[in-house]
Backbone as CSV, one residue per row, in Angstrom:
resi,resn,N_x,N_y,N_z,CA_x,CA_y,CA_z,C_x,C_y,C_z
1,UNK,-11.682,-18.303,-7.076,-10.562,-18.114,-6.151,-10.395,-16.621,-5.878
2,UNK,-10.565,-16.316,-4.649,-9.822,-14.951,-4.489,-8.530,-14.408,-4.173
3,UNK,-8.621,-13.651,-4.704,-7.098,-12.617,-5.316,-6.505,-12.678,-3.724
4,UNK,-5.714,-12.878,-3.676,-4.584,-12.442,-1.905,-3.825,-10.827,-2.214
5,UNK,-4.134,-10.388,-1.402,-3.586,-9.286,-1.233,-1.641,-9.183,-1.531
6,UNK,-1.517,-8.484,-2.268,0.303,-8.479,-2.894,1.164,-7.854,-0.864
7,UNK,1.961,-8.363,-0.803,2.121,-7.837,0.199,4.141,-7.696,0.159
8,UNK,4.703,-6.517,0.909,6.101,-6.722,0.858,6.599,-5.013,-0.155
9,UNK,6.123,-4.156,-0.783,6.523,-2.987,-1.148,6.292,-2.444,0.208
10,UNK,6.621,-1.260,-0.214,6.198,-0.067,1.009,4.927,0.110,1.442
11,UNK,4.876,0.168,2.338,3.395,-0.047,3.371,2.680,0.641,2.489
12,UNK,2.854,2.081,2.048,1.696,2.727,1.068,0.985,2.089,-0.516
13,UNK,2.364,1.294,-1.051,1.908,0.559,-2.178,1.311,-0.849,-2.154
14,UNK,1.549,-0.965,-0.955,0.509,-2.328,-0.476,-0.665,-1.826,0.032
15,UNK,-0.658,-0.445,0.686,-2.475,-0.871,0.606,-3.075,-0.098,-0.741
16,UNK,-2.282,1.042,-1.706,-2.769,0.797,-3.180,-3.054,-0.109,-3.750
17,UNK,-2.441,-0.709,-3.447,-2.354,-1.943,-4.679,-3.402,-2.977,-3.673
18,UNK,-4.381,-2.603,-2.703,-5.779,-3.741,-2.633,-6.646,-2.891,-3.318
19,UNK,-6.553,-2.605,-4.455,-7.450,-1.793,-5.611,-7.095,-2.723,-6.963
20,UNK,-6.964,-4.353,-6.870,-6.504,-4.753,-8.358,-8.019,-4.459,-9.274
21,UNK,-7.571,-4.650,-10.703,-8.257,-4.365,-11.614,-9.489,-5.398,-11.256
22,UNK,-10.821,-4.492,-11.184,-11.777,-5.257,-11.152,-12.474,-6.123,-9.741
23,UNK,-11.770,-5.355,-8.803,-11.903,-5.374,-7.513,-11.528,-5.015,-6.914
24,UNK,-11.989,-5.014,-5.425,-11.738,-4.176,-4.372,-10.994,-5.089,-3.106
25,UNK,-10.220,-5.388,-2.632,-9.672,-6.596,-1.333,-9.922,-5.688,0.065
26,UNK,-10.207,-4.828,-0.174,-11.067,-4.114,1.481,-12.265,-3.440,1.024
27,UNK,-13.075,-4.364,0.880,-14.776,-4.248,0.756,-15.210,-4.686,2.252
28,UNK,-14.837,-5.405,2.952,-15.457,-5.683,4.546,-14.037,-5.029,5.529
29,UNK,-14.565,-5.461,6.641,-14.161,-5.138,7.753,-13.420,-6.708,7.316
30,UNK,-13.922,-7.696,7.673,-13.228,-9.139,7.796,-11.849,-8.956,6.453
31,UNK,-11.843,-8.097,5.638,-10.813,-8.438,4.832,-9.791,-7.289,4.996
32,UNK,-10.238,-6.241,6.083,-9.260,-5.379,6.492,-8.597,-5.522,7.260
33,UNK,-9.477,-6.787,7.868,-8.329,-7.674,9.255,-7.498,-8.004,8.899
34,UNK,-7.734,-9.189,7.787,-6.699,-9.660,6.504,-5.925,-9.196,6.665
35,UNK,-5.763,-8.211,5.731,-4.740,-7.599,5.169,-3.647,-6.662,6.366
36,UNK,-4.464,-6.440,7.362,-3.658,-6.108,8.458,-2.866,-7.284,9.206
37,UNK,-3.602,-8.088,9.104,-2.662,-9.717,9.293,-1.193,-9.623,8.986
38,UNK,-1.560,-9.743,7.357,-0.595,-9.789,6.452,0.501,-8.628,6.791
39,UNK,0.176,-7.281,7.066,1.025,-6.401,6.886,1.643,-6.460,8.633
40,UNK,1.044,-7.266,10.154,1.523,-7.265,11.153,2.553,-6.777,11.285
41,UNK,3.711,-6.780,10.852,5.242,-7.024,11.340,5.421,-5.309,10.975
42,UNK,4.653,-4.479,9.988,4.665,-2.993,9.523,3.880,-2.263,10.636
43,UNK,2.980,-3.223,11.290,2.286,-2.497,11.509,1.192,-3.035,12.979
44,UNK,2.298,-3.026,13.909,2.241,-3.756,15.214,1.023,-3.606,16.217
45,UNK,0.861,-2.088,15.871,-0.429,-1.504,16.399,-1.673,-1.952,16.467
46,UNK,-1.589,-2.331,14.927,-3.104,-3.126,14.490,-3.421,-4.141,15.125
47,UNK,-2.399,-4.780,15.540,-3.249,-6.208,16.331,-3.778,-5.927,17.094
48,UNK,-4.336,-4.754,18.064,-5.233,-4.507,18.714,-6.586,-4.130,18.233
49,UNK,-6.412,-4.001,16.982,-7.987,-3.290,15.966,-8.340,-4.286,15.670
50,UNK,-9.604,-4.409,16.387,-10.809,-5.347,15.182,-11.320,-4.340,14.775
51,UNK,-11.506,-4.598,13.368,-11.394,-3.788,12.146,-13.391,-3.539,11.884
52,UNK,-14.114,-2.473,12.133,-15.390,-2.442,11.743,-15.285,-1.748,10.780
53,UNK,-16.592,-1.233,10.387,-17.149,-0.063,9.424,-16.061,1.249,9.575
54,UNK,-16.342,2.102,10.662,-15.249,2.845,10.765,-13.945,2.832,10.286
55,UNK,-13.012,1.410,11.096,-11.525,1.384,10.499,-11.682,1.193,8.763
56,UNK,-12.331,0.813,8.812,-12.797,0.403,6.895,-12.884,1.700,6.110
57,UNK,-13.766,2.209,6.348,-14.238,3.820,5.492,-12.796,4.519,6.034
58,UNK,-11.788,4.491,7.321,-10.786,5.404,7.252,-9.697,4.983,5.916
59,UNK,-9.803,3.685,6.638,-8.253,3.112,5.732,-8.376,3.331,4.322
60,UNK,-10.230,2.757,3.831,-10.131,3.671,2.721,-9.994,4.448,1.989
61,UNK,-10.514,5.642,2.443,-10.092,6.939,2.678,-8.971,7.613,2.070
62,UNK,-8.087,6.872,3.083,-6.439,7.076,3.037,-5.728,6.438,1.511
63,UNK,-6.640,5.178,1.620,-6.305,4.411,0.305,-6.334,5.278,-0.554
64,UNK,-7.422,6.425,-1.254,-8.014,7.127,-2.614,-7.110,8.249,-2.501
65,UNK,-6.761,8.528,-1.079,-5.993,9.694,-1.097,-4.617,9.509,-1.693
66,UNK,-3.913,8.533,-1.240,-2.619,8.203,-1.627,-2.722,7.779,-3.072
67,UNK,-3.483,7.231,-3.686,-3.623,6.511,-4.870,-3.191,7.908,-5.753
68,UNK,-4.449,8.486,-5.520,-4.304,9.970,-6.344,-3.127,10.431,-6.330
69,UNK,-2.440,10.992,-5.079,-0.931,11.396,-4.931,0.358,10.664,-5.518
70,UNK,-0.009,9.604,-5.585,0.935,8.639,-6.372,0.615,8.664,-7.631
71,UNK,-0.360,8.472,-7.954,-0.783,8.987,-9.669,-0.165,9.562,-10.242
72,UNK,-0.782,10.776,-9.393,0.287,12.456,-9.774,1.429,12.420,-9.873
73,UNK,2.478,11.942,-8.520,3.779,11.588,-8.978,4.351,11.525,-10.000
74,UNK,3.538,10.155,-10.163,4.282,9.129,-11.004,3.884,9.681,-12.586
75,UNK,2.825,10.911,-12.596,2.707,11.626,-13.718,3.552,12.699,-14.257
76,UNK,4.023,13.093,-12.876,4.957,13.985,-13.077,4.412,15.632,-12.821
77,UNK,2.612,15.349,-12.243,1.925,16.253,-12.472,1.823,16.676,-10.881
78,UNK,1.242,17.734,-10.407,0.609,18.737,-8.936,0.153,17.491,-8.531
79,UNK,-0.205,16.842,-7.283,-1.205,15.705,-7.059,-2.073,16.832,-6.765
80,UNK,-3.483,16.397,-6.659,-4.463,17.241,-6.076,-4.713,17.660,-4.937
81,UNK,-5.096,18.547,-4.703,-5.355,19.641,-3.368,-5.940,18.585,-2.362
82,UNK,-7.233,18.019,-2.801,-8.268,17.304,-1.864,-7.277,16.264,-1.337
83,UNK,-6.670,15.606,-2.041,-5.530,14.042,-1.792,-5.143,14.422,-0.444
84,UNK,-4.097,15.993,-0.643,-3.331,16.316,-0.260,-3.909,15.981,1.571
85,UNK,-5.124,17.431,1.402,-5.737,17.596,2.320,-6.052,16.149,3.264
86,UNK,-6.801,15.634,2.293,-7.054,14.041,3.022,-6.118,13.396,4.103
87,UNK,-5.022,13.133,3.220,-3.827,12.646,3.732,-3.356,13.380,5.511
88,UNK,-3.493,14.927,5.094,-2.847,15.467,6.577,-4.139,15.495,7.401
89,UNK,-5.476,15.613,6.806,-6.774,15.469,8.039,-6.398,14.067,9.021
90,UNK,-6.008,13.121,7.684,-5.826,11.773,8.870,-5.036,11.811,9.534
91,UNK,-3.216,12.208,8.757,-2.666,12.566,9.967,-2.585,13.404,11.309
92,UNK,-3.530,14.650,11.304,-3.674,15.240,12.621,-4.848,14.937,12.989
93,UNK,-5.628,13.971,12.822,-6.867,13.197,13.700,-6.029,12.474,14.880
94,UNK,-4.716,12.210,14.872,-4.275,11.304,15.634,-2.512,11.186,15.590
95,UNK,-2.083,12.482,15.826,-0.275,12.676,15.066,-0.072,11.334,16.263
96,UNK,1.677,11.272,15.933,2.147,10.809,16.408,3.260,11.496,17.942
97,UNK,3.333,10.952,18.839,3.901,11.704,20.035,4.916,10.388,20.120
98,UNK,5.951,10.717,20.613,7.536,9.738,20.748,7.135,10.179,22.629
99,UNK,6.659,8.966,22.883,7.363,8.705,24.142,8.165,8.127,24.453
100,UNK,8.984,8.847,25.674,10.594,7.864,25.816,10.151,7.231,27.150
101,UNK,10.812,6.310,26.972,10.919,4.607,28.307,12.148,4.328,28.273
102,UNK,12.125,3.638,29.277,13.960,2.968,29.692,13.455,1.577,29.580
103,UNK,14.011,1.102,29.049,13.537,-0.327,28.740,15.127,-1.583,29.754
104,UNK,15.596,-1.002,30.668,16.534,-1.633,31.361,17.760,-1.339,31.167
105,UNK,18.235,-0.389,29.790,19.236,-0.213,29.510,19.806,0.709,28.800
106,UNK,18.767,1.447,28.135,18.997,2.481,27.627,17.401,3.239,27.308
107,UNK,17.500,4.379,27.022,16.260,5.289,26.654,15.431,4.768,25.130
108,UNK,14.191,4.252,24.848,13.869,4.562,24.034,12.787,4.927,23.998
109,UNK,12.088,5.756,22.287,11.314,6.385,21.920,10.333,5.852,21.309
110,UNK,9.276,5.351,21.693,7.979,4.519,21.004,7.146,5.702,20.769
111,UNK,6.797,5.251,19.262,5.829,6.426,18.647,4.106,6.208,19.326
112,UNK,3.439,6.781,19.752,2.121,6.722,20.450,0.634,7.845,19.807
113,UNK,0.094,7.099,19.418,-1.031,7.714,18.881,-2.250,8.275,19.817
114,UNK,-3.023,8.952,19.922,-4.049,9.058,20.639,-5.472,9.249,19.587
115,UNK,-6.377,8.856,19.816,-7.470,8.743,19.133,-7.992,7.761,19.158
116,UNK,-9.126,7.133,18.426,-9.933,6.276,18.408,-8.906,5.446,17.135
117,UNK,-9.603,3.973,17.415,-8.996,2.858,16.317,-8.613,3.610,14.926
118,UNK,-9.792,3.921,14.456,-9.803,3.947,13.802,-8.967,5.365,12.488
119,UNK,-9.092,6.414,13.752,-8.158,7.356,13.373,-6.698,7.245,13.478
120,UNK,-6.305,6.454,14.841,-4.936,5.943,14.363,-4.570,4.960,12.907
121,UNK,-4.951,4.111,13.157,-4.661,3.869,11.527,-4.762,4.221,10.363
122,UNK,-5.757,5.433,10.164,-5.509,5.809,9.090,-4.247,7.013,9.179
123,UNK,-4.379,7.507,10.379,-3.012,8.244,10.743,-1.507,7.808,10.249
124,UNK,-1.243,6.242,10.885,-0.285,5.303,10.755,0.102,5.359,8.846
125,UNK,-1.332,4.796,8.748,-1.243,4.953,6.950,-1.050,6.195,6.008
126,UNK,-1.477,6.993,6.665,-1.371,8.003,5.704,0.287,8.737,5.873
127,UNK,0.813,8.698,7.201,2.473,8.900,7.243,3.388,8.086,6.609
128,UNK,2.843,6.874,6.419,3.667,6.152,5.342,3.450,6.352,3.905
129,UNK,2.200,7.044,3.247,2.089,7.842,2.326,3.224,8.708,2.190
130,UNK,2.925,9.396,3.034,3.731,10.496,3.081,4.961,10.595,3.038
131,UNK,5.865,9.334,3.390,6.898,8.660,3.216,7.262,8.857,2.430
132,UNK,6.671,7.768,1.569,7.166,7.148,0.457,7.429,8.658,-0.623
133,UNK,5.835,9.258,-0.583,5.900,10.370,-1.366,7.263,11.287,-1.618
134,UNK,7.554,11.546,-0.143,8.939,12.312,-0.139,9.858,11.904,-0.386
135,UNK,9.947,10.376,-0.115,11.014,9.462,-0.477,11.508,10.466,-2.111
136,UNK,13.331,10.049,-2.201,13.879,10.183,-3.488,13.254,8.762,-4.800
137,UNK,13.143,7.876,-3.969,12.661,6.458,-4.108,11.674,6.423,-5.004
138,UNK,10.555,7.415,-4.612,9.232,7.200,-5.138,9.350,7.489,-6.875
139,UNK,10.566,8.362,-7.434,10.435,8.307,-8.661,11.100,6.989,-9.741
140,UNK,10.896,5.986,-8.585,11.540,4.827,-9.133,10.316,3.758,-9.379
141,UNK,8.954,4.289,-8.714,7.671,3.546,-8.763,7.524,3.147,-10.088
142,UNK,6.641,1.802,-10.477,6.373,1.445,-11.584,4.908,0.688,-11.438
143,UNK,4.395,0.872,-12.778,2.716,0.430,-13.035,3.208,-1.166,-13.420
144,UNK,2.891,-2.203,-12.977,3.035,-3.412,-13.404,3.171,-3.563,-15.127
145,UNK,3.811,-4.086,-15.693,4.022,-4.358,-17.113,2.674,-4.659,-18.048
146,UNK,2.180,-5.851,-16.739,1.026,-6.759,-17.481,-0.011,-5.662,-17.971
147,UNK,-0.696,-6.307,-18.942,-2.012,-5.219,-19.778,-3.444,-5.011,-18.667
148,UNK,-3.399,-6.242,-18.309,-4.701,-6.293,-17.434,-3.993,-5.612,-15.642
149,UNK,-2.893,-5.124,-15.198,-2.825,-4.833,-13.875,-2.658,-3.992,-13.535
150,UNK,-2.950,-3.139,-12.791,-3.003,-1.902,-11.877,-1.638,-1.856,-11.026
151,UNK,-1.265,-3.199,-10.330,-0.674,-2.661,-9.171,1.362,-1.735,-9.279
152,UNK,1.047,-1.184,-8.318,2.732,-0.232,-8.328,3.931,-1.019,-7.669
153,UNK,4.567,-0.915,-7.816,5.763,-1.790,-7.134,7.172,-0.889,-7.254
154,UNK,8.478,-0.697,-6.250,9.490,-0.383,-5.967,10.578,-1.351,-6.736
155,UNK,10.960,-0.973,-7.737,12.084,-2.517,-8.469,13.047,-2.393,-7.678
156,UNK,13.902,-2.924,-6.881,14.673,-3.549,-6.325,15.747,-3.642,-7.839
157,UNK,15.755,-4.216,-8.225,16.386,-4.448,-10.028,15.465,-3.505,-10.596
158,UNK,16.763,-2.884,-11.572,15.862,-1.877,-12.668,14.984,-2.431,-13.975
159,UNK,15.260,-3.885,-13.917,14.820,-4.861,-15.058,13.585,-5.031,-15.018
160,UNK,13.084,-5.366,-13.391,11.793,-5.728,-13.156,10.277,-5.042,-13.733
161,UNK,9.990,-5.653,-14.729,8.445,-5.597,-14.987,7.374,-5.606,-14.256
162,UNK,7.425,-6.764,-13.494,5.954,-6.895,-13.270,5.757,-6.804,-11.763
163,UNK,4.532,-6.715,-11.058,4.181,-6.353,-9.737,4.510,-7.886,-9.158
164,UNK,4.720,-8.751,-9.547,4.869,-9.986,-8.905,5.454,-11.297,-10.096
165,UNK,6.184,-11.707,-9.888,6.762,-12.887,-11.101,5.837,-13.981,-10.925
166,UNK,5.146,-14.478,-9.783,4.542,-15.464,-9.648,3.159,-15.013,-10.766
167,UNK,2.736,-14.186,-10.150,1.101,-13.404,-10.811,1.466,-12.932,-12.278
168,UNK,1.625,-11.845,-12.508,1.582,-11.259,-13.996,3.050,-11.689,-14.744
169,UNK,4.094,-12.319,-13.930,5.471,-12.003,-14.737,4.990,-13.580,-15.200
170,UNK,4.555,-14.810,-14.777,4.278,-16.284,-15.339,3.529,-15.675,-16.141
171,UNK,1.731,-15.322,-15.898,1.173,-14.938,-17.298,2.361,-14.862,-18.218
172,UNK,2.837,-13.614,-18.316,3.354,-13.063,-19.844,4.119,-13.919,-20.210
173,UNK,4.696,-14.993,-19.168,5.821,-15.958,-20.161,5.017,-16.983,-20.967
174,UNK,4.024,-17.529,-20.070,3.513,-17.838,-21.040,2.824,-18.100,-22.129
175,UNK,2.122,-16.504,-21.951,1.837,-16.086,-23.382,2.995,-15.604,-24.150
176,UNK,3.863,-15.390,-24.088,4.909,-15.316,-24.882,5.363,-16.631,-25.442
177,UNK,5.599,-18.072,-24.743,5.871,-19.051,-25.265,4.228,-19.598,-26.096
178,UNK,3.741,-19.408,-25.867,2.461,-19.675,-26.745,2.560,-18.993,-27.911
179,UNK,2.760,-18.060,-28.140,2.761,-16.930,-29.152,3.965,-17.395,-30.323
180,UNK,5.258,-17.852,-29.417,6.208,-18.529,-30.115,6.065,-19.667,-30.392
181,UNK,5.691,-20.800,-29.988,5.153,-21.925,-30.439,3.544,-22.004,-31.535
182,UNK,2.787,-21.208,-31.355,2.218,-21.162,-32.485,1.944,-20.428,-33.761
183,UNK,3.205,-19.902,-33.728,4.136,-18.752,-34.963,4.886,-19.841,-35.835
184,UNK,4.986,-21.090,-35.078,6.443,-21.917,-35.536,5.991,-23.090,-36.006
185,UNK,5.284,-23.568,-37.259,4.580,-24.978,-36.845,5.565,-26.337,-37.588
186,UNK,6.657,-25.870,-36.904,7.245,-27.375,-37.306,6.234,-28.610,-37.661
């Protein structure tokens, strides 16, 4: 069975977190569609990208860059120079420009990229890096509880353990009720 992509933190910790332990969930183009599927409603743009080699090696890219920077964060340490760099190459391959429209009733400002597919999105992605990074928020990030998981998650509740209750938070219960039931041998 393959792993589904975690989807629903901040756009940057969802595409970290397609790095679970022991695999990769954007190894093709067909699974970068995926996951752009999944993230549609973040990320409206994309439904115009069919996703090749190119959008793949960017988004990646962006992926190792942010990973690192969040690392660091969440270490408390400098993130690294190269991350850094990474991150703003993608964003000025393709900044963002606010054009304004009247949409019948009032003025608004739609953000507009210029570049090829593939540099806008990693553009798109790497400003939501950048987000989060600055975010006050981000020192609230957490490494999933479970022993075997990688992924980061935003607790909503300060209680929350695990990157997902369905995925790692069931594991641990029930290795915990296992553990208690065969400690106990009535």
């Amino acid at each position: 069975m393959e792993l589904e992509p975690l989807i629903g933190e901040p756009l940057a910790l969802d595409l970290v977190n397609t790095r679970p332990v022991g695999g990769d969930l954007l190894e093709t183009p067909e699974q970068l569609a995926h996951w752009l599927a999944l993230e549609g409603d973040r990320l409206p743009e994309s439904a115009a990208v069919r996703p090749g080699p190119a959008e793949l090696e960017a988004v990646r890219a962006v992926r190792e860059h942010a990973a690192a920077v969040l690392d660091a964060v969440l270490h408390h340490r400098r993130p690294p120079a190269a991350a850094l760099r990474g991150l703003h190459e993608a964003q000025s391959a393709a900044p963002a420009i606010r054009r304004l429209d009247w949409n019948g009733a009032t003025l608004t400002a739609t953000p507009h990229r210029a570049g090829n597919a593939a540099a806008r999105l990693a553009a798109t992605l790497a400003d939501a890096a950048a987000d989060l990074c600055t975010d006050p928020a981000v020192a609230r990030v957490k490494r999933c509880a479970a022993d075997d998981c990688v992924m980061l998650f935003l607790p909503a509740h300060p209680r929350r353990q695990w990157c997902s209750a369905e995925r790692c938070g069931n594991r641990a219960r029930v290795a915990r009720y296992y553990r208690r039931h065969r400690a106990d041998p009535r």
